[in-house]
C-alpha positions in Angstrom: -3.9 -18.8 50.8 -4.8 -16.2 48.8 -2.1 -15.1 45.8 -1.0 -11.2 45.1 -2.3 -10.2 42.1 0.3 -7.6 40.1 -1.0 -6.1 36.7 1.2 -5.1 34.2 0.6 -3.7 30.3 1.2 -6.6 28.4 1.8 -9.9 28.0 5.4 -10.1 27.5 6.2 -8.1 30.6 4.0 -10.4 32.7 5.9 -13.3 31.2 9.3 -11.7 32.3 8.4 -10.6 35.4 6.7 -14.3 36.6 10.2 -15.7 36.3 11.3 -13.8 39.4 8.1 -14.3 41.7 7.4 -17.5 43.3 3.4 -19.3 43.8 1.6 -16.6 45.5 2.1 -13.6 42.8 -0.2 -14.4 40.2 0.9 -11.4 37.6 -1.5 -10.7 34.4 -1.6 -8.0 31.7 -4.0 -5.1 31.1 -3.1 -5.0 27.3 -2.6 -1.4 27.8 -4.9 1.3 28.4 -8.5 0.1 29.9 -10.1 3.1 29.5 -10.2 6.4 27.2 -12.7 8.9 25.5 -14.8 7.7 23.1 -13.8 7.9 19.4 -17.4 8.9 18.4 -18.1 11.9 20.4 -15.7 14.9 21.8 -15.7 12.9 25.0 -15.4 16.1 27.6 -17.8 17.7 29.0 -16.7 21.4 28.6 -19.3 22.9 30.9 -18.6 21.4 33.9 -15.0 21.5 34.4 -13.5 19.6 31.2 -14.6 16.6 33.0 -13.4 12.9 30.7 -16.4 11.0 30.0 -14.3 8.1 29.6 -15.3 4.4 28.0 -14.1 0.9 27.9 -13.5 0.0 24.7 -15.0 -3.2 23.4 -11.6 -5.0 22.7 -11.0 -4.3 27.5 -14.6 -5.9 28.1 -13.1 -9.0 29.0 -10.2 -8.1 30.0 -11.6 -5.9 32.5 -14.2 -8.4 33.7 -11.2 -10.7 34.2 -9.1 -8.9 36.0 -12.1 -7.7 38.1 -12.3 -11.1 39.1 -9.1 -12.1 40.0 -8.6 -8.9 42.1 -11.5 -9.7 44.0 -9.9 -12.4 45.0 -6.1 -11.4 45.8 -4.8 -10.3 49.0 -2.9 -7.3 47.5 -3.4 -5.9 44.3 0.3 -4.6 42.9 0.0 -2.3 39.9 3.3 -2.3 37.9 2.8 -0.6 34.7 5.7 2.2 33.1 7.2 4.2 35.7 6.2 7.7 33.3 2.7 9.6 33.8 1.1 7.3 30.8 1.6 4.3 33.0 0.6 6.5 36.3 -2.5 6.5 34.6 -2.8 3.1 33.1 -2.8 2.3 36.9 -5.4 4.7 38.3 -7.8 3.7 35.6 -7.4 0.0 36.6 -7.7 1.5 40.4 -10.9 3.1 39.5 -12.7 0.0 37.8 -11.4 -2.8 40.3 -13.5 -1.2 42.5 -11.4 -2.9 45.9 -10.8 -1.4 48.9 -7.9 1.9 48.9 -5.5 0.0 51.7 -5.3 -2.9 49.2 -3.9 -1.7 46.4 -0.2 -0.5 46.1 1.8 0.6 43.3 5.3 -0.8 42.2 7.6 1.0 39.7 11.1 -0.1 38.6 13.0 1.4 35.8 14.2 -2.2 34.5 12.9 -6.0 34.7 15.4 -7.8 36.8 14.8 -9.9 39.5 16.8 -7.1 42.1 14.5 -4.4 40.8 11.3 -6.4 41.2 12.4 -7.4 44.6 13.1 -3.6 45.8 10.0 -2.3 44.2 7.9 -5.0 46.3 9.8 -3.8 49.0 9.1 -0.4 48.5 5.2 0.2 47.2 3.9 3.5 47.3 0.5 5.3 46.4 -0.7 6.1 43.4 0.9 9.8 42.3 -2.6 11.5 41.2 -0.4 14.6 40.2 0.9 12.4 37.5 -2.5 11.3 36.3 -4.1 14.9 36.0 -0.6 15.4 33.9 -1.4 13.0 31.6 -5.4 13.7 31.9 -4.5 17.4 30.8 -2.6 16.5 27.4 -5.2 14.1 26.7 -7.6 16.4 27.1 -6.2 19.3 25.8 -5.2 17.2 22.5 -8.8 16.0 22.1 -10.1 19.6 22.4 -7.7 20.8 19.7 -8.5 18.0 17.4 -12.3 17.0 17.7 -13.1 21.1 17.8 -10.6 22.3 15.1 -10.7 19.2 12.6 -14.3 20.1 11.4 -13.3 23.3 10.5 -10.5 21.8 8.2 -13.0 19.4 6.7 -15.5 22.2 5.8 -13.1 24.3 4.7 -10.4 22.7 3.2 -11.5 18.8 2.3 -13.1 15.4 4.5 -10.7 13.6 6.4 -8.3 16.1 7.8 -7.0 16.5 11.2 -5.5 18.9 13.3 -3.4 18.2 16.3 -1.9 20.7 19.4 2.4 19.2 18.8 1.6 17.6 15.5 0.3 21.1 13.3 3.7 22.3 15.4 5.9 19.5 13.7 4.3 19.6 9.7 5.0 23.6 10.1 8.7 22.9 10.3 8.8 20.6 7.6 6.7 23.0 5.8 9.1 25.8 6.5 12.0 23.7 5.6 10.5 23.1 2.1 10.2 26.7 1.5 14.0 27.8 2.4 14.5 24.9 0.1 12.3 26.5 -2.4 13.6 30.2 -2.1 17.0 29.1 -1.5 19.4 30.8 -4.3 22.9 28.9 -4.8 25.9 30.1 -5.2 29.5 29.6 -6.8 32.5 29.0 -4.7 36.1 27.2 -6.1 38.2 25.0 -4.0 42.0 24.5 -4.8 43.4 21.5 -3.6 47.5 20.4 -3.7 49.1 17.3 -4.0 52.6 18.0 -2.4 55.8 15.0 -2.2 58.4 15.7 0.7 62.0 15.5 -0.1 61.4 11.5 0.9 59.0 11.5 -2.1 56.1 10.9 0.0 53.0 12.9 -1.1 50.2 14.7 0.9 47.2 16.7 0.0 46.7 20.1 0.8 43.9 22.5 0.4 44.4 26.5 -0.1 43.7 28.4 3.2 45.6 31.5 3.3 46.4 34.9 1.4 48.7 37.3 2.8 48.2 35.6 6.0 44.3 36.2 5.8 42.0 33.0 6.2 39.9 32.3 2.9 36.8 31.6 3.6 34.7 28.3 2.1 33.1 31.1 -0.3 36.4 33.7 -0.9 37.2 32.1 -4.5 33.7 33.1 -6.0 34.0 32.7 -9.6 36.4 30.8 -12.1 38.4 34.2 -12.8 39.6 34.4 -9.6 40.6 30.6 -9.2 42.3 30.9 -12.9 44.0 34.3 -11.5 45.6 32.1 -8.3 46.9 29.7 -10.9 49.1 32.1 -12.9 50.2 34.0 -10.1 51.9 30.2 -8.6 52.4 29.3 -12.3 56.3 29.4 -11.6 56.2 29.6 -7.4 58.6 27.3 -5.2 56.9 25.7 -1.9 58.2 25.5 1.2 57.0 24.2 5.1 55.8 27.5 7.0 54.7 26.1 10.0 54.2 22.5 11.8 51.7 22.1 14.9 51.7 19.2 16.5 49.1 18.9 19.6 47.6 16.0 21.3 43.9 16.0 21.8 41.4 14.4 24.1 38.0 13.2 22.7 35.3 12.0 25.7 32.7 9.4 25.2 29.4 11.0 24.7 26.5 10.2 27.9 24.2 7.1 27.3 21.0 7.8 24.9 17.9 9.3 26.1 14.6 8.3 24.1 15.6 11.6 22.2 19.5 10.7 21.0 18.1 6.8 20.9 15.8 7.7 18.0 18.1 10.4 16.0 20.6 7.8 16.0 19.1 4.6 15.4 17.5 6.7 12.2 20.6 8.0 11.1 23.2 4.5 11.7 20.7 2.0 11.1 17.7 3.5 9.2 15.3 2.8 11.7 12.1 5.5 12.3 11.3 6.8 15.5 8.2 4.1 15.6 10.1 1.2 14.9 12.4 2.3 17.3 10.3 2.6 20.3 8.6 -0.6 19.1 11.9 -2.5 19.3 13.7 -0.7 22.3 9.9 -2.4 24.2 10.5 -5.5 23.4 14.1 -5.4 24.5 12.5 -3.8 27.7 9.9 -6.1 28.4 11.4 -8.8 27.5 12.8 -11.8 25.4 13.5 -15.4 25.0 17.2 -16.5 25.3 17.0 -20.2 25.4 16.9 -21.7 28.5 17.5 -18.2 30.5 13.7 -18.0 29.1 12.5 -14.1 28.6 14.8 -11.6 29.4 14.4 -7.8 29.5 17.8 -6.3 28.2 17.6 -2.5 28.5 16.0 -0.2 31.1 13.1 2.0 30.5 13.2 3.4 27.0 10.9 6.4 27.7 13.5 8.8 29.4 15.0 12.5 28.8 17.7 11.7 31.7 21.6 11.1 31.2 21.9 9.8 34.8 23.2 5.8 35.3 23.2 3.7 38.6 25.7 3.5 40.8 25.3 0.5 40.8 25.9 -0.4 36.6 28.5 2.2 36.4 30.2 -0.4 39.1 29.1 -3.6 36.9 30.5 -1.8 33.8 33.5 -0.5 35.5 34.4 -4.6 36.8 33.3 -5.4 32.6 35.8 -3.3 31.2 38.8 -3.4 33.1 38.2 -7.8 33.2 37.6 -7.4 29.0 39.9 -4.6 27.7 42.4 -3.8 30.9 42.4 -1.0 33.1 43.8 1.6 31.9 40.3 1.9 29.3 37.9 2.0 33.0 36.9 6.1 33.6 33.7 6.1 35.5 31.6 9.1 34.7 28.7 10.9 35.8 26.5 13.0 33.3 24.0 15.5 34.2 20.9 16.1 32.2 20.9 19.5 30.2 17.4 19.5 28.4 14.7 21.8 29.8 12.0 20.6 31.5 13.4 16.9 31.5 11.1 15.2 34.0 9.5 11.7 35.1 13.1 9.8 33.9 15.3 8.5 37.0 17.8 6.9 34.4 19.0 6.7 31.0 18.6 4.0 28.5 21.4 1.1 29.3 21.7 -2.3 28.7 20.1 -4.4 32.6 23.5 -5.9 32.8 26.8 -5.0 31.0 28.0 -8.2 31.2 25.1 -9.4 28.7 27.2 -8.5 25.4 25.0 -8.2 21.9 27.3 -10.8 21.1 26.4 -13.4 24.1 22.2 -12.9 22.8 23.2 -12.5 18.9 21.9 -16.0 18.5 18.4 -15.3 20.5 17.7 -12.4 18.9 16.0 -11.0 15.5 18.2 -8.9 13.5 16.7 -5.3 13.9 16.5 -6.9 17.8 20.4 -6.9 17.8 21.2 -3.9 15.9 19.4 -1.9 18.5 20.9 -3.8 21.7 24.2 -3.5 20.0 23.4 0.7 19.6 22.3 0.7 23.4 25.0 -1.1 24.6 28.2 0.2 23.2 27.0 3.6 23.8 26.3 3.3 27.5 29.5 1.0 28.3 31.7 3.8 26.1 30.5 6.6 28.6 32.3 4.2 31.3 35.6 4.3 29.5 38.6 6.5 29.0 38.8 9.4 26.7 40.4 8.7 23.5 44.1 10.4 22.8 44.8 11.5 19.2 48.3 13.0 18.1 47.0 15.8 15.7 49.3 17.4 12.9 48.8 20.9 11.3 51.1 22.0 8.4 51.3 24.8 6.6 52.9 24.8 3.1 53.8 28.3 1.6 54.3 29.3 -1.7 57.7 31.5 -2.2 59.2 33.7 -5.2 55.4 35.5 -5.9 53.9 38.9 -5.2 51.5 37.3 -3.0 52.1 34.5 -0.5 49.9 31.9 -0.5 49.4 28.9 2.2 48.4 25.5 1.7 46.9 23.7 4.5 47.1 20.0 5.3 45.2 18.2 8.4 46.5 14.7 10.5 45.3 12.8 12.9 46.2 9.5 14.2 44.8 7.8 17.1 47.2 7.3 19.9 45.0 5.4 22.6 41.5 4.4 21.3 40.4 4.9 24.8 36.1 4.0 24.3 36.8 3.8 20.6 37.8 0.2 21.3 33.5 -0.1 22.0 31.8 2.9 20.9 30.4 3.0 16.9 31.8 6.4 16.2 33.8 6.6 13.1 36.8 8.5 13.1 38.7 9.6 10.3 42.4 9.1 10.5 45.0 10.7 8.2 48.6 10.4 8.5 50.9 12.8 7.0 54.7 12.5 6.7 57.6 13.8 8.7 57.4 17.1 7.7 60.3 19.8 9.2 59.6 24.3 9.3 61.5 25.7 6.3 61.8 22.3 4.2 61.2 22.8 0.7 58.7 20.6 -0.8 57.6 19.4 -4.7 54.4 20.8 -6.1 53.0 17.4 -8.0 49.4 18.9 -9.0 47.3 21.5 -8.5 43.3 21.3 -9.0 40.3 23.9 -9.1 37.6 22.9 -8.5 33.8 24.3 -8.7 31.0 24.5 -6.0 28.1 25.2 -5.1 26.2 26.1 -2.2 23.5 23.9 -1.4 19.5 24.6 0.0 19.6 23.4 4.2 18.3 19.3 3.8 15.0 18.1 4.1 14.3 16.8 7.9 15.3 13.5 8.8 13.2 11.6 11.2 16.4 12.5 13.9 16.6 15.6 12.3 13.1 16.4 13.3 13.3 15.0 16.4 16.2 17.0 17.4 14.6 19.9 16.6 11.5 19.5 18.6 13.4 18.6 21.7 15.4 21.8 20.8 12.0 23.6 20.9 10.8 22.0 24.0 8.0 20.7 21.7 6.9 16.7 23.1 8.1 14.8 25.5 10.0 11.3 25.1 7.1 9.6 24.7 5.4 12.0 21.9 8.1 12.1 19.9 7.6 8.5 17.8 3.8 8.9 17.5 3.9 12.6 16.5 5.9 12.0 13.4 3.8 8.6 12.6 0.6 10.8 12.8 1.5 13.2 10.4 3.1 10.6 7.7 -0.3 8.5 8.2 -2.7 11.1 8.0 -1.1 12.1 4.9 0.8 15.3 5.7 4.3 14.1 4.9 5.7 11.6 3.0 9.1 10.3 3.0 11.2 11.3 0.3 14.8 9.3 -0.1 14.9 8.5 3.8 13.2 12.4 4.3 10.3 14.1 5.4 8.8 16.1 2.7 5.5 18.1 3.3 2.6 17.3 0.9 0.0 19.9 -1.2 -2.5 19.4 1.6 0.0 20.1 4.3 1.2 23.8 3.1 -3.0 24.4 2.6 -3.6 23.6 6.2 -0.2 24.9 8.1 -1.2 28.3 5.9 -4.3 28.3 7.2 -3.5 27.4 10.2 -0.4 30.0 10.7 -2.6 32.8 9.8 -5.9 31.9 11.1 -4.9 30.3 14.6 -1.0 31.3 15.5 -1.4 29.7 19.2 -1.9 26.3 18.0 1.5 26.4 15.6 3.4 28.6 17.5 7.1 27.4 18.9 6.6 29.1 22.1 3.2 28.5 22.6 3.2 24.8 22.6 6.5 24.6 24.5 5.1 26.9 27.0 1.9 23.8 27.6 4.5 21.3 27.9 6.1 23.4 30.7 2.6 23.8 32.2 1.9 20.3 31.8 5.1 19.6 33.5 4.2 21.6 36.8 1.0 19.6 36.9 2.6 16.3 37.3 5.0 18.6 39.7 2.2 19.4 42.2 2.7 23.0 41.6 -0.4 24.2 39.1 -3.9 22.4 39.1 -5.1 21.1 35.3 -8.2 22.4 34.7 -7.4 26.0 34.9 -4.5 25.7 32.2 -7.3 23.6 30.1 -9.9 26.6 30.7 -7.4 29.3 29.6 -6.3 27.6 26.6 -10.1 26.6 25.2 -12.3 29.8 26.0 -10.5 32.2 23.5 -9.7 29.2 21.4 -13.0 28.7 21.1 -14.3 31.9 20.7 -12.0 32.1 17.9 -12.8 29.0 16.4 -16.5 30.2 15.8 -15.4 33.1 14.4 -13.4 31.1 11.7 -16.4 29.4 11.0 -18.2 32.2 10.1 -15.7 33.8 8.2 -13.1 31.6 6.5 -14.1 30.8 2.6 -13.7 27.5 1.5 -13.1 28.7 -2.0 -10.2 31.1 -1.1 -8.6 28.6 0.5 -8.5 25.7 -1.6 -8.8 27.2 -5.4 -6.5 29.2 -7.9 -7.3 30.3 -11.0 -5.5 28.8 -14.1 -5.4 29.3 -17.9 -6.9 26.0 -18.6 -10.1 25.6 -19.9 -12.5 22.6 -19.7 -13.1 20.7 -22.8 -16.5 19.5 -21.9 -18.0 22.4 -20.6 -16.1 25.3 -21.6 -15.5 26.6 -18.1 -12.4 28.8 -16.5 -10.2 24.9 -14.6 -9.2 25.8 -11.2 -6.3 24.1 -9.3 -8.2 22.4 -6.5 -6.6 21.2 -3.1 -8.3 18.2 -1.5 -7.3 15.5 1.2 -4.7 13.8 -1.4 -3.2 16.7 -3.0 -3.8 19.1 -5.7 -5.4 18.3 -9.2 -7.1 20.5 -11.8 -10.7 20.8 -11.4 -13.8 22.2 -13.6 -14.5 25.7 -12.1 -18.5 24.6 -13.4 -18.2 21.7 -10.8 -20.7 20.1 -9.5 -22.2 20.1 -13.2 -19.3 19.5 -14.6 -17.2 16.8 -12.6 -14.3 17.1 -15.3 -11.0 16.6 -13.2 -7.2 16.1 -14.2 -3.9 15.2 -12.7 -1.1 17.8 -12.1 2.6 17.4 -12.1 4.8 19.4 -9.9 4.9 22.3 -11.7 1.3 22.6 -12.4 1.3 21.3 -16.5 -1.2 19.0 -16.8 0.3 15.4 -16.1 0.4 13.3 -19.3 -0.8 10.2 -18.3 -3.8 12.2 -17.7 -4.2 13.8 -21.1 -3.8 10.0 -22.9 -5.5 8.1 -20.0 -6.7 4.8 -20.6 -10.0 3.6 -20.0 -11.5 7.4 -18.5 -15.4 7.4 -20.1 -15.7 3.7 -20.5 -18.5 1.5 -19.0 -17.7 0.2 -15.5 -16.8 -3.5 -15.9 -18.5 -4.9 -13.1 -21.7 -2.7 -12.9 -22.4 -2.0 -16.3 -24.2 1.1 -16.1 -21.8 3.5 -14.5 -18.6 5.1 -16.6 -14.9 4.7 -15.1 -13.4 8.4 -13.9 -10.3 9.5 -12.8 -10.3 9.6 -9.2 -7.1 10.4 -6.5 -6.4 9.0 -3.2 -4.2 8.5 -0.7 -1.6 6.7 -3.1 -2.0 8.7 -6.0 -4.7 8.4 -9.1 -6.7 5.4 -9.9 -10.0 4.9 -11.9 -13.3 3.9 -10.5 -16.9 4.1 -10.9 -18.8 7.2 -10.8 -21.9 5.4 -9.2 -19.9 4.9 -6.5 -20.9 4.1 -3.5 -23.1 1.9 -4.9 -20.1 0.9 -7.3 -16.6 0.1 -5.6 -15.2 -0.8 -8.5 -11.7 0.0 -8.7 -8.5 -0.3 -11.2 -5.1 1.2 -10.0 -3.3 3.2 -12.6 0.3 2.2 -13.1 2.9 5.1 -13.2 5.3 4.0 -15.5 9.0 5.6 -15.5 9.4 4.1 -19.0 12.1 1.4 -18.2 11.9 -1.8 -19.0 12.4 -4.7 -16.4 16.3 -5.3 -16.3 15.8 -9.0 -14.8 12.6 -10.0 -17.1 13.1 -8.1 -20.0 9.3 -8.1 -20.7 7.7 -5.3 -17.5 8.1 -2.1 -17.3 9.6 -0.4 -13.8 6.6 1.2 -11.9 6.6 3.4 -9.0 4.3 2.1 -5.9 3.6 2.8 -2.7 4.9 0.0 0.3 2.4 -0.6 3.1 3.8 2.2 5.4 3.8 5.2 2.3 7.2 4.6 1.4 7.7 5.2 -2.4 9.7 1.9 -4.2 9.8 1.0 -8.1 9.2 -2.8 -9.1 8.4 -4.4 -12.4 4.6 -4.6 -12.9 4.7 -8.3 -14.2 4.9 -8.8 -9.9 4.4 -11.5 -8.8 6.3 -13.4 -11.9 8.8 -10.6 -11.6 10.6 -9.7 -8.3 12.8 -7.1 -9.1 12.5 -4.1 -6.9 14.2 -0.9 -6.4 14.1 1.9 -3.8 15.0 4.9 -6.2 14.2 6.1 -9.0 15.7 4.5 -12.2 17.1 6.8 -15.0 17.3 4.2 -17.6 20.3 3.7 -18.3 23.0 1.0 -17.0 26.3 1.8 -15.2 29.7 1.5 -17.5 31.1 -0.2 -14.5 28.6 -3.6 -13.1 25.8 -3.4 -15.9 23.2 -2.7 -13.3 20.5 0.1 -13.2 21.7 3.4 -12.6 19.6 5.3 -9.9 18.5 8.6 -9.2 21.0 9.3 -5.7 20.8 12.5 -2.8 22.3 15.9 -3.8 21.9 15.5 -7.2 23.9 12.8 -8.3 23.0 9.3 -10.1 24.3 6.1 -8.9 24.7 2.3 -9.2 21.9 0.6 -7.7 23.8 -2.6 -6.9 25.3 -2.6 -3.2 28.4 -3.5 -4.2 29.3 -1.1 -6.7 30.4 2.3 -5.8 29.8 4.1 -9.0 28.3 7.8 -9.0 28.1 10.6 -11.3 26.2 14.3 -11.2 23.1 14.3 -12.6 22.3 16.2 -15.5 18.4 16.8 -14.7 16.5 15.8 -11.3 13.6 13.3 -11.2 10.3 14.8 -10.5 9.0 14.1 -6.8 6.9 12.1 -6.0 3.5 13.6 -6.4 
């Protein structure tokens, strides 16, 4: 008898779905896609309908050939990839190259890998959704248009090696703008007074000023130190009394379950996760794995959504979980309806397959970064199940008596009255409990402080931050959203700065050029607009290769008119006071793939280069460097010269390429190893960009930090101080809380 054959992405799914299945499903793995356009060529043939000239890559020869013969010889062929247009399309390619009659093949989809959903979906097969697959075909396309046709143009006139991308130009142009309201942003001085007040009990609570004459002061009202010093003498002798008590009991809800959107801005902010790692973990939970004898497992649903929705039938499961494990009176089923615009292709949100499957119950099975995540997924969806929590919230108002002007003090409480889904959820709520306090009771002034502020420049993105904002923008989809931000960190737009993205030298060169020179392909509305377009194709309602023509003729028109016109030298040079030492020529500031450095305006007869700091001075481990002008060591006839890549400067050989000799050039902060006593703390760069400082006697020396040191040692534990966010300095042992304000800021990273 001849077995089914059901085809999945990869191994670990296949694993977790054979558990279910009895002899005659025979399930294998396609290793993801089969088929795509070729990296060599543009892959599209633009005259004759934007038709995909696609390719098997060499690592799906074999896989193709044996899946070929297996199908041959199955009585159905089941496809069972990701229920989301990528795997629509994952299938169809498979479809295509089987080559096996239409009425055998069928196409499964399930939104999680349990045995009832594998059951139901071989219940229910369907045909393959082809509107789906010209969906995805269109982005594919349209993204290899936009960077195989405007990539060139960056390299010619900008430096080798860059790329330009339809979402992710969109995404380094808000980081870029974010760095320049950073830049232009201008603070300014605000005072605070606080109050510490004791009731006639003698118990004390704080209090912050919030009123003149009965007019609210603002968070910037008190603008400079005379006017804080002036409220001080006019309470120097006032008497204080309770104007007002409010007492009101509010509700809080649970917020809905995570979409792939919430999932990643939260596992970044709680556990310091990035998008990619995210997505990379919340598969494996998916697909599956290994709890003991149970053998692989998948734990969560599908992790690709931009739905809020839930099953009947686990808001039932969690419903039976939580009255059984915390009573109930903490049950509230709920449904939530999905608010983003143009969500699409998601039935349900992320949620764990089986409430009852606790993150403690699999703790034991799983890796650490595993359990974090379950833990995140869990506790979020099971709190949407739950009652509201009930907090008993206190306002009082403290007024000053016996002066011209009346001022009010202001203090806030809040106590929890019924945790409700705080018993589960990881929200953090800030309780503060003030003391029986009556209208019209006099109370004891015990100290009064002013205290100076300033405002502070809008934050760097985070990785949720940025995230958020795209979604906000209707820029991506769930499934762009982790890739686009690894793209642009890999190709060497943005690096990340103290757990933030921060645009590089190269990035504000090409999202200048870009913005000026071709709007479309950064513009907000634009590329939201082609993700609604996009989302009509995989809707039936609009045919794909008329949105692709009417994007790419004037695009390309335009694009050979740039060509033409653009000047390389206008682009990447400015003019500086320097002048070259060897040849006597005007130095230019140069931008290239890596950044910007100083360059000989006599170039290419004079190849005289130099590192720049921040501020454009020329760096001084550049104006003392070691070793620039000697013999190369391993060819003997070339002479070492400072070079820059993608991690910074380094000296090699100027023969090169027929020289690849290469010697890294350490940047020293000038701190000496705290655990050796002999190296000095270096900065470096981590496998995945991220900027750490070590001792350079590694590996003899371990000692590691991931900021900056200042040099000196906290008064408090001994250990390094650090270089902390929003200007402060702070102990860089975990278990000391010490932190101060900085008197000068480290220079980023260049």
């Amino acid at each position: 008898m001849s077995k089914n054959l059901i085809i999945v992405e990869s191994p670990t799914k296949a694993k977790t779905i054979s558990r279910f299945l009895g002899k005659q499903y025979d399930v294998q793995s396609s290793f993801g896609h089969i088929r795509d356009l070729p990296k060599s060529k543009l892959g599209v043939d633009v005259e004759h309908g934007f038709t995909p000239q696609y390719v098997i890559p060499t690592k799906s020869k074999k896989t193709v050939t044996a899946l070929k013969k297996s199908a041959a010889k199955a009585a159905t062929v089941y496809f069972a990839t990701d229920e989301d247009r990528e795997g629509e399309a994952i299938s169809w390619h498979l479809a295509e190259l089987l080559d096996q009659p239409a009425d055998k093949l069928k196409r499964i989809v399930f939104h999680e890998i349990t045995e009832e959903a594998i059951a139901e979906a071989l219940k229910n097969p369907r045909e393959l959704d082809l509107r789906l697959v010209d969906a995805q075909q269109a982005r594919r396309i349209l993204d290899r248009l936009v960077g195989y046709e405007l990539s060139p143009l960056l390299w010619k006139k900008v430096a080798k090696g860059l790329s330009a991308g339809r979402v992710q130009s969109v995404a380094v142009r808000l980081i870029v703008e974010r760095e320049r309201e950073i830049q232009a942003f201008k603070p300014q001085e605000y005072w605070s007074i606080e109050a510490l007040f004791a009731n006639q009990a003698g118990q004390q609570f704080s209090t912050r000023l919030a009123k003149k004459n009965g007019a609210s002061l603002d968070r910037l009202a008190i603008n400079h130190k005379q006017e804080a010093d002036a409220i001080l003498k006019a309470l120097d002798r006032a008497q204080y009394a309770v104007d007002d008590v409010q007492q009101k009991e509010v509700r809080k809800n649970p917020y809905p379950p995570y979409t792939t959107s919430t999932l990643q801005q939260d596992a970044n902010r709680k556990l310091g996760f990035s998008s990619k790692q995210t997505m990379v973990i919340a598969q494996q939970l998916y697909e599956g794995v290994e709890l003991g004898r149970q053998g692989p497992t998948g734990l969560i649903t599908y992790m690709r959504t931009d739905s809020v929705n839930l099953a009947a039938k686990f808001i039932g499961e969690a419903g039976a979980h939580i009255s059984r494990a915390y009573g109930a009176n903490y049950h509230s089923p709920r449904r939530f309806q999905t608010k983003s615009k143009g969500a699409q292709e998601a039935h349900e949100a992320i949620r764990p397959a089986d409430p009852t499957v606790t993150p403690e119950t699999v703790k034991p099975y799983l890796e650490d970064w595993q359990f974090k995540l379950y833990d995140l997924i869990w506790r979020r969806a099971v709190a949407s199940q739950m009652a509201e929590a009930i907090m008993d919230s206190t306002t009082v108002d403290i007024a000053s008596t016996g002066t011209t002007d009346k001022f009010t003090f202001r203090a806030n409480g809040q106590v929890t009255k019924f945790d409700g889904y705080l018993k589960v959820a990881t929200e953090n709520v800030k309780e503060t409990e003030l003391p029986p306090l009556h209208r019209g009771e006099k109370v004891e002034l015990k100290s009064i402080t002013p205290s100076q502020h300033f405002t502070e420049p809008p934050a760097r993105y985070s990785e949720a931050g940025l995230v958020k904002k795209l979604e906000e923008y209707g820029i991506g989809r769930p499934s762009t959203y982790a890739p686009t931000i690894a793209t642009i960190i890999e190709r060497g737009y943005v690096e990340r700065f103290e757990r933030r993205l921060k645009p590089t030298d190269i990035a504000l060169i090409v999202n200048d050029l870009l913005v000026k020179h071709f709007p479309e392909i950064v513009d907000y509305a634009f590329t939201a607009k082609m993700e609604e377009e996009l989302d009509e194709i995989a809707a039936g309602t609009k045919q794909w290769m008329p949105v692709i023509e009417k994007f790419y003729t004037p695009f390309k028109q335009h694009l050979n008119t740039k060509q033409e016109t653009l000047s390389k030298k206008e682009l990447t040079e400015k003019a500086t006071e320097y002048v070259c030492e060897k040849s006597g020529h005007p130095m230019v500031i140069k931008y290239g793939r890596f950044g910007k450095f100083l360059a000989c305006s006599g170039y290419p007869e004079c190849k005289n280069t130099k590192e720049l700091n921040g501020d454009n001075s020329i760096a001084e481990q550049t104006k003392t460097m070691e070793g620039v002008g000697e013999t190369c060591p391993t060819c003997k006839q070339g002479k070492l010269a400072l070079k820059r890549g993608r991690f910074g400067p380094f000296l090699g050989c100027d023969r090169y390429p027929e020289c690849k000799y290469i010697k890294n050039i350490e940047k020293k902060t000038g701190v000496t190893c705290p655990e050796c006593g002999k190296g000095d703390i270096i900065e470096k760069r981590s496998r995945y960009g991220k900027t750490f400082y070590s001792c350079n006697r590694y590996p003899e020396c371990k000692f590691a930090l991931w900021s900056k040191p200042t040099g000196e040692k906290c008064p408090e534990s001994g250990d390094l101080l650090v270089y902390g966010a929003k200007g402060t300095v702070r102990c860089s042992s975990k278990t000391c809380k010490y932190v101060k304000q900085a008197e000068q800021q480290p220079q980023p990273t260049q």
